[in-house]
C-alpha positions in Angstrom: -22.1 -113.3 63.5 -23.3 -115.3 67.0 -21.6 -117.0 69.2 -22.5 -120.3 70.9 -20.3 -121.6 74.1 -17.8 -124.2 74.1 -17.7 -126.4 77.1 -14.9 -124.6 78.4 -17.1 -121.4 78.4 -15.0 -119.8 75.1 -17.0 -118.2 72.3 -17.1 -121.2 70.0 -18.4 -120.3 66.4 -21.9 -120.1 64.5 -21.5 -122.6 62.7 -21.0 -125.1 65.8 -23.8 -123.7 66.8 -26.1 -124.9 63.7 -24.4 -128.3 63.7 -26.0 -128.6 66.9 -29.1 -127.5 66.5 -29.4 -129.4 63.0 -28.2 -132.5 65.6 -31.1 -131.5 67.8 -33.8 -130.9 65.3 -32.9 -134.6 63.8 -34.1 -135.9 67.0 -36.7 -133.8 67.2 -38.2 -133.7 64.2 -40.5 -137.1 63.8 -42.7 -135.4 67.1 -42.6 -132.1 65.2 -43.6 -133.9 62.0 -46.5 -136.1 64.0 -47.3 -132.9 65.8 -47.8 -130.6 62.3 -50.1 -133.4 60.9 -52.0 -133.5 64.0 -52.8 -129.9 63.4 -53.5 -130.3 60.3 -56.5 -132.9 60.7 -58.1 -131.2 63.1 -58.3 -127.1 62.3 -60.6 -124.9 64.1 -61.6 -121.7 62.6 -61.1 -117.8 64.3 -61.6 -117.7 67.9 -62.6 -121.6 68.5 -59.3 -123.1 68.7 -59.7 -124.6 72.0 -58.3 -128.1 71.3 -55.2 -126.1 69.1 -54.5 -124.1 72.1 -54.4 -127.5 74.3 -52.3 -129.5 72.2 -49.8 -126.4 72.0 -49.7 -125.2 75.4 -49.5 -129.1 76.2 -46.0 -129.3 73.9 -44.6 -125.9 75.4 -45.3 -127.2 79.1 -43.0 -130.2 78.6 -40.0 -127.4 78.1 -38.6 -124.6 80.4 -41.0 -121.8 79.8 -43.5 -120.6 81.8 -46.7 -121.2 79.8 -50.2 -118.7 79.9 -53.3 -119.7 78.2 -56.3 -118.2 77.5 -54.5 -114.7 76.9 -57.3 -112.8 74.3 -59.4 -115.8 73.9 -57.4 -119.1 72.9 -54.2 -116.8 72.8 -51.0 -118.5 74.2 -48.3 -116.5 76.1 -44.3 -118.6 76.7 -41.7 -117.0 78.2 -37.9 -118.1 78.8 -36.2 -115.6 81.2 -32.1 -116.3 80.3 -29.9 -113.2 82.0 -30.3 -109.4 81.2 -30.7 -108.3 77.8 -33.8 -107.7 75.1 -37.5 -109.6 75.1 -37.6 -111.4 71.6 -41.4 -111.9 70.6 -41.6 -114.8 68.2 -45.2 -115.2 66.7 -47.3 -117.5 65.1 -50.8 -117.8 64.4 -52.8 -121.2 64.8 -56.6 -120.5 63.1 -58.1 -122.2 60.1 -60.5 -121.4 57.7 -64.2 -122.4 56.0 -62.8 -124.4 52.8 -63.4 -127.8 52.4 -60.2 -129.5 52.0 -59.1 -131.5 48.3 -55.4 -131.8 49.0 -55.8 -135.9 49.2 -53.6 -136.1 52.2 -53.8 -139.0 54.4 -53.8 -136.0 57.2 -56.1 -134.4 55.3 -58.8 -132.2 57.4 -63.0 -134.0 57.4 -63.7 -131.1 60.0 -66.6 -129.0 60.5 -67.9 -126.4 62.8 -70.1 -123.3 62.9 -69.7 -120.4 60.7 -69.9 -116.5 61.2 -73.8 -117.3 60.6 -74.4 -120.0 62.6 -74.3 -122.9 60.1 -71.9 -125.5 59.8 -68.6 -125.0 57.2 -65.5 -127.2 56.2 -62.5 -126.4 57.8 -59.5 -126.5 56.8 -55.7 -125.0 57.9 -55.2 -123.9 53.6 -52.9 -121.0 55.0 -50.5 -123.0 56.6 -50.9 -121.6 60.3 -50.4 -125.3 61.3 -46.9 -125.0 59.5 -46.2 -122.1 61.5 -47.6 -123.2 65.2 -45.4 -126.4 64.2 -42.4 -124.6 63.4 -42.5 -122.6 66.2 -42.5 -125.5 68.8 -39.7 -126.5 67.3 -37.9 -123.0 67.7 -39.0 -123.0 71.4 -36.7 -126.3 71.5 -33.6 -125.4 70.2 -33.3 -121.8 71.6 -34.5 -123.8 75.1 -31.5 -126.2 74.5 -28.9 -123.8 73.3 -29.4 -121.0 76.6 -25.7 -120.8 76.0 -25.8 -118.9 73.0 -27.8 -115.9 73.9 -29.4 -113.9 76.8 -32.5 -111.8 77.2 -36.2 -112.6 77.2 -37.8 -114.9 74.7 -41.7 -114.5 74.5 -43.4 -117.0 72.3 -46.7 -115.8 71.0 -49.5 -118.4 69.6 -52.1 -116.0 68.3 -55.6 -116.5 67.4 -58.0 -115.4 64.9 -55.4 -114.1 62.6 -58.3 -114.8 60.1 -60.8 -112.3 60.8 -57.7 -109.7 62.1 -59.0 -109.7 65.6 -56.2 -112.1 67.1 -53.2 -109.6 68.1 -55.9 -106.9 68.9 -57.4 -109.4 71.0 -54.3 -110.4 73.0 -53.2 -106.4 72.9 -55.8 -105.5 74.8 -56.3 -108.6 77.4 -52.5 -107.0 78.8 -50.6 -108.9 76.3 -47.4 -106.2 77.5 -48.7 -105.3 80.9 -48.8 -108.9 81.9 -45.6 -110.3 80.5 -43.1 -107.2 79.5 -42.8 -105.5 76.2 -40.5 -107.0 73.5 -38.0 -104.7 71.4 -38.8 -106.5 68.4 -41.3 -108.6 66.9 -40.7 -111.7 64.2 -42.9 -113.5 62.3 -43.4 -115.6 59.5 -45.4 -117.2 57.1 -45.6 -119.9 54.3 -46.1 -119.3 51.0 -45.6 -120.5 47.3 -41.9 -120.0 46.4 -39.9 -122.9 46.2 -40.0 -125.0 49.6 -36.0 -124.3 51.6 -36.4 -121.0 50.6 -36.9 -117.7 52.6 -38.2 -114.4 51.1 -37.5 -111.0 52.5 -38.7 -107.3 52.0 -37.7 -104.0 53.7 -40.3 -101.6 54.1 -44.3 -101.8 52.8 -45.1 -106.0 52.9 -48.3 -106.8 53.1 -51.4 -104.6 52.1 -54.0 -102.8 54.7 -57.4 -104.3 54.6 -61.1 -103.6 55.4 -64.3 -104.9 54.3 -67.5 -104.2 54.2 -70.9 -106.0 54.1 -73.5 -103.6 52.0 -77.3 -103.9 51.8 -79.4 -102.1 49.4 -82.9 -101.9 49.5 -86.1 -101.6 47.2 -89.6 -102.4 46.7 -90.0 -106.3 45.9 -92.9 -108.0 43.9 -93.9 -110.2 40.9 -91.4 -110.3 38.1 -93.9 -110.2 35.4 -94.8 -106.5 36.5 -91.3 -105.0 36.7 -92.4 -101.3 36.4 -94.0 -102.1 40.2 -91.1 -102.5 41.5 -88.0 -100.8 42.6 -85.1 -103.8 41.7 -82.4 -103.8 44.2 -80.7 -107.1 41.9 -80.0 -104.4 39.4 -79.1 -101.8 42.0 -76.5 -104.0 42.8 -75.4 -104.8 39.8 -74.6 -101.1 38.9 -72.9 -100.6 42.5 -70.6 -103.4 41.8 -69.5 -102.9 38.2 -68.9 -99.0 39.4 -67.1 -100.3 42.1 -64.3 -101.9 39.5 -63.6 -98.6 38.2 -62.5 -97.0 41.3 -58.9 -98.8 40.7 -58.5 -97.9 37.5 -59.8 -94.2 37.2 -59.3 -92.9 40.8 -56.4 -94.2 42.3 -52.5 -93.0 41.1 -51.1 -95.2 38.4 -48.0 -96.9 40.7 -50.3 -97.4 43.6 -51.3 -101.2 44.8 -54.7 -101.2 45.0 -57.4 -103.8 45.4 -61.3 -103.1 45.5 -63.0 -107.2 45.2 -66.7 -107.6 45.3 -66.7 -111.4 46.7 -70.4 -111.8 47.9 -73.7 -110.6 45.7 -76.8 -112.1 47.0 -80.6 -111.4 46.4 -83.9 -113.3 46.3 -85.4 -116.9 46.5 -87.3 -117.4 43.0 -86.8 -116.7 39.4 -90.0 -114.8 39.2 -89.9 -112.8 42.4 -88.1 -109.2 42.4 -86.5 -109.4 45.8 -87.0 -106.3 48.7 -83.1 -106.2 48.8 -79.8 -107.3 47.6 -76.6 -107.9 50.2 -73.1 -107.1 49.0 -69.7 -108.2 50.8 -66.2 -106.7 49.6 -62.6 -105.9 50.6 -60.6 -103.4 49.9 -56.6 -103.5 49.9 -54.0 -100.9 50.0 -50.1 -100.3 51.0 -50.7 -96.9 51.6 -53.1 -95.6 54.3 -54.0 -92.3 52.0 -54.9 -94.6 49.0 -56.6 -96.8 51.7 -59.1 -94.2 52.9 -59.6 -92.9 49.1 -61.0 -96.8 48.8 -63.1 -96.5 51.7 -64.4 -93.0 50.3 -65.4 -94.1 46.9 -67.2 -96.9 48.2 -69.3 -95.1 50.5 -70.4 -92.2 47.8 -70.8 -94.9 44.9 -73.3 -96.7 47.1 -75.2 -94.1 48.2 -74.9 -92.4 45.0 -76.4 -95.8 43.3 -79.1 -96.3 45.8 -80.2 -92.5 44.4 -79.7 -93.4 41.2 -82.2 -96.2 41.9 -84.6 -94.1 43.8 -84.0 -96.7 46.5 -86.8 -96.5 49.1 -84.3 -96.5 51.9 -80.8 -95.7 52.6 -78.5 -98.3 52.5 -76.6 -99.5 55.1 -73.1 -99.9 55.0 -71.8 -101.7 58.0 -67.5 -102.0 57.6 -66.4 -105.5 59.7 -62.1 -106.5 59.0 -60.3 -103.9 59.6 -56.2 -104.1 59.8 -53.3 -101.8 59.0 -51.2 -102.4 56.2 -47.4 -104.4 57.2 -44.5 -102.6 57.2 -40.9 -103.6 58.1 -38.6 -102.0 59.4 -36.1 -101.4 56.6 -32.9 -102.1 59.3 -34.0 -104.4 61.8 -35.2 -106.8 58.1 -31.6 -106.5 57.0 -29.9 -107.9 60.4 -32.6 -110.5 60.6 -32.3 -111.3 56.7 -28.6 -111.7 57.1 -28.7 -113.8 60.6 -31.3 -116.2 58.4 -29.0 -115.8 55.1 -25.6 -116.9 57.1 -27.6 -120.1 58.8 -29.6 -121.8 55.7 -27.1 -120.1 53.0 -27.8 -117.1 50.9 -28.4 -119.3 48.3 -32.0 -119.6 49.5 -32.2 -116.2 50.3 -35.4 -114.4 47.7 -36.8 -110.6 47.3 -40.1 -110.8 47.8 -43.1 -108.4 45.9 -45.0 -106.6 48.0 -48.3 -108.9 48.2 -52.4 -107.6 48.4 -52.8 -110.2 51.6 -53.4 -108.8 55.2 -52.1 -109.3 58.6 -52.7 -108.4 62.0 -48.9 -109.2 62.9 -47.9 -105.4 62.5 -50.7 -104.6 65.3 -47.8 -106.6 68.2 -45.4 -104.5 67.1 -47.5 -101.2 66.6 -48.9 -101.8 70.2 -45.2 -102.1 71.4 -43.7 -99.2 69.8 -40.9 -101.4 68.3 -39.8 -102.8 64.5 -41.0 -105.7 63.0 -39.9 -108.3 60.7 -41.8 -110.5 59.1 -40.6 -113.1 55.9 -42.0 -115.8 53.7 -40.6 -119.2 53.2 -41.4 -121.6 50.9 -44.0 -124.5 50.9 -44.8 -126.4 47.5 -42.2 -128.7 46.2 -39.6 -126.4 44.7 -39.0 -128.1 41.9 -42.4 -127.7 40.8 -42.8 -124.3 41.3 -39.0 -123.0 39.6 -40.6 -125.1 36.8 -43.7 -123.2 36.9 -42.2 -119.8 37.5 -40.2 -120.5 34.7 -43.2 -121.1 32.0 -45.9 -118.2 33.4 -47.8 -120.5 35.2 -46.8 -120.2 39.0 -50.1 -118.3 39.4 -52.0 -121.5 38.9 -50.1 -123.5 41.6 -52.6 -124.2 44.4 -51.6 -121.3 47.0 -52.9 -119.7 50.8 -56.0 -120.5 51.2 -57.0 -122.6 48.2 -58.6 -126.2 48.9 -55.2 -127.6 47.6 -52.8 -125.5 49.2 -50.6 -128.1 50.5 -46.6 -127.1 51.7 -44.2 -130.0 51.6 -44.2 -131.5 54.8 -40.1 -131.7 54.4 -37.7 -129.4 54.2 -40.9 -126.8 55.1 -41.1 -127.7 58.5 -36.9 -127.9 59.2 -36.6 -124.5 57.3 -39.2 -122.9 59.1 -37.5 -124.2 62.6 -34.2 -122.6 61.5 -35.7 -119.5 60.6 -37.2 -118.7 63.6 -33.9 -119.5 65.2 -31.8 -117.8 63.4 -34.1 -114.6 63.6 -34.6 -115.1 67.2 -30.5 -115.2 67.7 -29.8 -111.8 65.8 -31.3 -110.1 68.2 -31.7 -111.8 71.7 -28.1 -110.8 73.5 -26.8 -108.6 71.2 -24.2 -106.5 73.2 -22.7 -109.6 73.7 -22.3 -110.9 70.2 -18.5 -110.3 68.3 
């Protein structure tokens, strides 16, 4: 269990320590509050948060941490040097996404910027990163105020582009650990849709491994009336893609999570014109990396094998973009952490979590450092709503990460998050001092 100080320098319990920080957070909380929303109306997608990056480096300079910016792009580095013992990197992403928002805040986000193809898109924060760049200011406070209680290194992480899984790389290699030391763990979070207060934890395989791929198949185009002139890449595709759905299902080992989604099928301009080519976009998801590369396999032979099929006047090209490695936690280092977040916000609010098909770049920090990670959920939607809907079958339909309605309770999210990160932070920072 940690210890905080007394005044008289004696190891004074936990629990005075949470007392205190649940004093402090009180205070705090309105500027974290005004601070979350202000994130919130104004998103910026993968790799142009340049006013995010401001407003955040701008809240951690006010504190005791020596602040670095620009570290991998708009990648924010915060370290708190407190007496010998282990470097604690606490991460959280701050990037946004192309969805125009429908939540009917009064915060709600009217941005726009440019897209991956040049042309301008909604954004929106409907994964919550704003929740989690919030939440971690807030950490940064009460650890800075409560130096008493631990010793070590705290590093504070605000990572881009965890969007397009190019953020922790990014950082990684601009000297992320040759810069500013190597941690001996890394912690993370994110919100979800379980019931807002609670947390969810999982030891081992977390979140899936991802890559996609953007496909384009070529024929001969010309007038629809004369079909038989032509070779028809639109039905090309359509042979590729409903192939594609029965890799899942006939190639990969019942038990085995597996994902194979066709999310983009374009081709032509007119009704009556057979198109030269047809483009296709798709991700693939697995927890395993054999499983994972049997995914990547079948979709490079069914293509090809199609394209054949169709007597395709030219190979098609295949070009893989996202690429990240499936999270994994380490089985002990989850169950200290679990237990440091169980004893502060009560066990009570303490979930199992499934292992989910979403991807992260999170596992890359710790990969990179040769050390465990941990990584949990917590809760945003109102809980009542969503026991009620887990209850009848329909939590599935509650708006969730990155819908145009995903929208966490702005309270107790943001306090639960704080103490999370706290809590976590604490298991671990001054450890051979802890009774």
């Amino acid at each position: 269990m940690s210890t905080a100080q007394s005044p008289d320098g004696t190891a004074a319990p936990a629990g005075l320590l949470y007392e205190r920080d649940t004093a402090a957070l009180s205070v705090l909380l309105p500027a974290l509050a005004d601070l979350y929303r202000d994130l919130h109306q104004h998103p910026e997608l993968s790799g142009q948060e340049h006013r995010t990056a401001g407003v955040l480096a701008g809240a951690l300079e006010e504190l005791p941490y020596e602040v670095h910016t620009g570290i991998g792009g708009t990648g924010i580095v915060a370290l708190l040097h407190n007496g010998p013992g282990p470097t604690v990197l606490l991460r959280a992403d701050t990037d946004a996404l192309p969805v125009e928002e429908r939540t009917g805040l009064p915060y709600a986000s009217t941005e726009h910027a440019s897209g991956q193809d040049g042309n301008p898109v909604p954004v929106m924060h409907a994964c919550g990163h704003d929740m989690h760049a919030a939440a971690l200011i807030g950490a940064a406070h009460l650890l800075a105020g409560s130096r008493d209680a631990w010793s070590g290194t705290l590093m504070l992480v605000l990572q881009p582009a965890e969007e397009t899984l190019q953020g922790a790389r990014a950082m990684v290699a601009d000297g992320l650990y040759e810069r500013f030391g190597t941690p001996d763990i890394v912690l993370g979070q994110h919100v979800g849709p379980l019931p807002a207060g609670c947390v969810g934890f999982r030891e081992g395989a977390v979140m899936a491994g991802v890559e996609s791929a953007a496909i384009t198949l070529y024929g001969r185009g010309g007038h629809g009336a004369r079909p038989e002139s032509t070779i028809d890449p639109v039905l090309l595709a359509a042979h590729v893609v409903v192939r594609l759905q029965g890799v899942v299902a006939r190639e990969v080992t019942p038990g085995e999570t597996a994902v194979l989604t066709v999310g983009r099928l374009q081709a032509g301009t007119k009704d009556n014109i057979v198109p030269d080519h047809a483009e296709i976009g798709l991700t693939l998801r697995a927890h395993s990396d054999r499983t994972r590369a049997l995914l990547h396999d079948a979709v490079e032979r069914i293509v090809q094998a199609e394209a054949a099929a169709s007597n395709s006047p030219r190979p098609p090209d295949v070009r893989w973009l996202m690429d990240g490695p499936a999270l994994v936690c380490d089985p002990e280092a989850t169950r200290v952490t679990a237990a440091a977040v169980a004893a502060r916000i009560g066990r009570d609010r303490i979930l199992p979590m499934p292992a989910v098909t979403a991807s992260e770049d999170v596992g890359i920090l710790a990969q990179a450092a040769g050390v465990p990670c941990v990584y949990w959920f917590w809760g945003g939607p109102e809980a009542d709503t969503v026991w009620a809907a887990l209850a009848d079958g329909t939590h599935d339909q509650l708006p969730a990460n990155h819908s145009s309605e995903f929208a966490p309770a702005l309270h107790p999210t943001l306090e639960t998050g704080v103490h999370n990160l706290v809590a976590a932070a604490l298991a671990w920072l001054g450890r051979a001092r802890r009774t």
